[in-house]
C-alpha positions in Angstrom: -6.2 -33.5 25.8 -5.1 -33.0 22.3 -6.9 -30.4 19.9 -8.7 -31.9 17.3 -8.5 -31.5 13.6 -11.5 -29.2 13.3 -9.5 -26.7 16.5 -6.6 -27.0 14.6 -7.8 -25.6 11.4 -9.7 -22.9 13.1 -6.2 -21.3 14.8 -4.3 -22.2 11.7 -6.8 -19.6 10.3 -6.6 -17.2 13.1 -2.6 -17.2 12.7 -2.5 -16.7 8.8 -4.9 -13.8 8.9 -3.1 -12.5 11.9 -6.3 -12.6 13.8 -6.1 -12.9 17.5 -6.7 -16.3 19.0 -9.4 -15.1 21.7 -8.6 -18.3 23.9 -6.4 -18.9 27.3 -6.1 -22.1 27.1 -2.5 -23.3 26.8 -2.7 -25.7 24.2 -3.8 -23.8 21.8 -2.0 -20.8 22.6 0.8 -23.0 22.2 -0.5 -24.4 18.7 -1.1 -20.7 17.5 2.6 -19.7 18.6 4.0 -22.5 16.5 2.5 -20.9 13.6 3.1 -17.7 14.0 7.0 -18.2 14.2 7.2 -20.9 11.3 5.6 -17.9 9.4 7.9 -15.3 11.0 10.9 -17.8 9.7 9.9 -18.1 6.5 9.2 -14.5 6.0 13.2 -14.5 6.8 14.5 -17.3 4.3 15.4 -15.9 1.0 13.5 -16.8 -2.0 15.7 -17.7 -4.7 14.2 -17.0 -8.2 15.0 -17.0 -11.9 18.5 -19.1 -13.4 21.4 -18.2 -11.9 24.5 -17.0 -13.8 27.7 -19.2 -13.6 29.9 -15.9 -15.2 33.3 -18.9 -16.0 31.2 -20.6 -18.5 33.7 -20.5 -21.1 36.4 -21.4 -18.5 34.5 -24.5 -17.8 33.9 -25.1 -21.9 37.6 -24.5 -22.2 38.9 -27.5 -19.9 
């Protein structure tokens, strides 16, 4: 049995508020988990901001 949209939306809540799911069943347990790391992962991915420098700009103008 698959979760439906409305179940879905209500553990995708639980896991961004880092709320616990209150629920044994293994499909959404499994659902929640998936979250949880995608957010875990992300926290871990850089987050590149801003212009980035090329310091042989007038070696590039120069050629």
């Amino acid at each position: 049995m698959s979760l439906s949209s409305y179940r879905m939306h209500r553990i995708y809540l639980a896991a961004t508020m880092n709320f616990g799911l209150g629920s044994d069943y293994s499909e959404e347990l499994a659902y929640y988990d998936k979250i949880r790391k995608e957010m875990n992962d992300m926290k871990k991915d850089q987050i590149k901001k801003g212009i980035t420098f090329n310091w042989n700009i007038s070696e590039e103008i120069e050629k």
